[in-house]
C-alpha positions in Angstrom: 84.2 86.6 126.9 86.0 88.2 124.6 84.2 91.2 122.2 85.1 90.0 118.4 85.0 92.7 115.9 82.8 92.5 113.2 84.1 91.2 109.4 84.3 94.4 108.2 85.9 95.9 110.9 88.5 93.0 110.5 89.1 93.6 107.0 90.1 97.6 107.6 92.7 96.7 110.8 94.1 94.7 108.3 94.1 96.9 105.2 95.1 99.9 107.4 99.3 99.4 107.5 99.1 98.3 103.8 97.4 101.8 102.6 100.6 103.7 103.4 101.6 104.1 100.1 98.6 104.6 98.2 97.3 107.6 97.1 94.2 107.3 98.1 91.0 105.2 99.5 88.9 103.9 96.6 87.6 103.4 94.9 84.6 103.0 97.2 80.9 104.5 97.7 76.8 103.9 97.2 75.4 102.6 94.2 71.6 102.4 94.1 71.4 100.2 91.2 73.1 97.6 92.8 71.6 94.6 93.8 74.1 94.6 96.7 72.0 95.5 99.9 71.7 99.2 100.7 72.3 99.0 104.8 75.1 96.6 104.2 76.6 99.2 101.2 76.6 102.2 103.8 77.9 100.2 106.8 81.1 99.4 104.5 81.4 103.1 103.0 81.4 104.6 106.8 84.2 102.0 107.3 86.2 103.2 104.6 85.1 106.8 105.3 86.9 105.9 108.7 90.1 104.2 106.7 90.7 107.5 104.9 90.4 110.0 107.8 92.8 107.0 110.2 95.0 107.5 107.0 94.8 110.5 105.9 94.4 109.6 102.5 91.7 111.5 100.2 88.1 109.0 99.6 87.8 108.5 95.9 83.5 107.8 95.7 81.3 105.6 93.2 78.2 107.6 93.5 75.1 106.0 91.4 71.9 107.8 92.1 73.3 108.2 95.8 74.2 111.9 95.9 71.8 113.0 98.4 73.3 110.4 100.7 76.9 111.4 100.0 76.2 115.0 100.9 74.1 113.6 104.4 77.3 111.6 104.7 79.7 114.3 104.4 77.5 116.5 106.7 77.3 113.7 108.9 81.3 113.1 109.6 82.7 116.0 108.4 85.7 114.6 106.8 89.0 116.2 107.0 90.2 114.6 104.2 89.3 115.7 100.7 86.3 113.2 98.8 86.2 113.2 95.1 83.5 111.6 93.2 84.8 109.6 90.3 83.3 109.9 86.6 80.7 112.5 87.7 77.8 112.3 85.7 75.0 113.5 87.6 73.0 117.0 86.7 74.0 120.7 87.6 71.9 120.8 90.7 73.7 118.0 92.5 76.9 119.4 91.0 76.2 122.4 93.1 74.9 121.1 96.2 78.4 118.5 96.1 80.7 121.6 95.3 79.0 123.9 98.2 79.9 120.8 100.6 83.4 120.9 99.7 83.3 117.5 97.2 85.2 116.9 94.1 84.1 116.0 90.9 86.4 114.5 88.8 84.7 114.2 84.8 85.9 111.1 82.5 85.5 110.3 78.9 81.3 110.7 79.2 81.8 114.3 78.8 83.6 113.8 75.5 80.3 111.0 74.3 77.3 113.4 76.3 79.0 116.7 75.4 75.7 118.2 75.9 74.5 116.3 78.6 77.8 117.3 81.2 78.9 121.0 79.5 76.7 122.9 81.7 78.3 120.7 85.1 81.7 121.0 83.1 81.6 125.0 83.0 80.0 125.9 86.0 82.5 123.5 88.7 84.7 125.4 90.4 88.5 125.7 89.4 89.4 124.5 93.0 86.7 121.6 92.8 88.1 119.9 89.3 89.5 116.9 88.4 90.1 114.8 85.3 90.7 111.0 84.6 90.6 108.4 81.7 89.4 105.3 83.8 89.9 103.9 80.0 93.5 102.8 78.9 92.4 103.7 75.2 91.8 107.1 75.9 94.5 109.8 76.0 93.6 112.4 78.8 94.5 115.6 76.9 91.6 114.8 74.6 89.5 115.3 78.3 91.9 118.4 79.2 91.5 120.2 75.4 87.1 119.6 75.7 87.2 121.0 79.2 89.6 123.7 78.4 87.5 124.7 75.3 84.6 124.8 77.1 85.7 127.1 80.1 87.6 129.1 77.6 90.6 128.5 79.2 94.0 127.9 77.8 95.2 123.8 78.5 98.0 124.9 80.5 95.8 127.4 83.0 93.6 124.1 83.2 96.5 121.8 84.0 98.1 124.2 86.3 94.9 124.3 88.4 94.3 120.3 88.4 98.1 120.4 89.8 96.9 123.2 92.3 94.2 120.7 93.4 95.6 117.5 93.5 98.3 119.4 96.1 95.8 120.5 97.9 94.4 117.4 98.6 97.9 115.5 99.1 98.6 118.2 102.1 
């Protein structure tokens, strides 16, 4: 009899020779506030954990109140492509524990609404740990890169020359 792979498994060998020109995997991850079942939410993130290592392509995460189990995750397969959580807006504890374990944080418009909410995450990221993004049509991204540059008293083009230094890190 013949072993049939699971859906899931299906659905990757078939995504796998389409990926080749994206930029990335994601985006995918663990949301805790979903009503979508939390065994069936990790068994389909370690599949796409395995799509981005197969392609080599960085994991772009959707973290809600899941940090803890991103780090175990990272610990867990030690990934040797790059993961960056999207619109981080978690504390400056998890900010540091996801930073020391080699994660991304890319910051979106929140930390132009919270400013005092996400300055303290916003300052203390590492340079080589940084990313920015709209995820909103509407908003222009320089407004994100002007806030952030304010805030680490940096000039805008030290900023963008580092976000340039990173994403060719993670493209290598």
């Amino acid at each position: 009899m013949a072993c049939r792979k699971s859906i899931p498994q299906a659905l990757i060998d078939e995504i796998f020779p389409k990926v080749r020109f994206a930029f990335a995997i994601g985006e995918c991850g663990l949301d805790r506030s979903s009503s979508v079942n939390w065994d069936k939410q990790v068994e389909l993130f370690r599949l796409q954990i395995s799509l981005s290592e197969k392609t080599r392509k960085p994991l772009i995460i959707h973290a809600v109140r899941s940090y803890p189990d991103i780090i175990a995750l990272h610990k867990m397969y030690q990934p040797k492509q790059a993961w960056i959580i999207h619109g981080y807006q978690g504390n400056l504890e998890n900010m540091q524990h996801l930073t020391q374990h080699g994660i991304y944080l890319s910051y979106g418009a929140d930390v132009l609404r919270n400013q005092n909410k996400f300055d303290d995450c916003l300052i203390n990221t590492p340079e080589d740990k940084l990313f920015f993004e709209t995820d909103e049509a509407s908003l222009n991204i320089l407004s994100i890169y002007e806030h952030a540059a304010r805030l680490r008293n940096v000039s805008i083009e030290s900023l963008i020359e580092q976000i340039h230094k990173n994403f060719a890190a993670i493209k290598a």
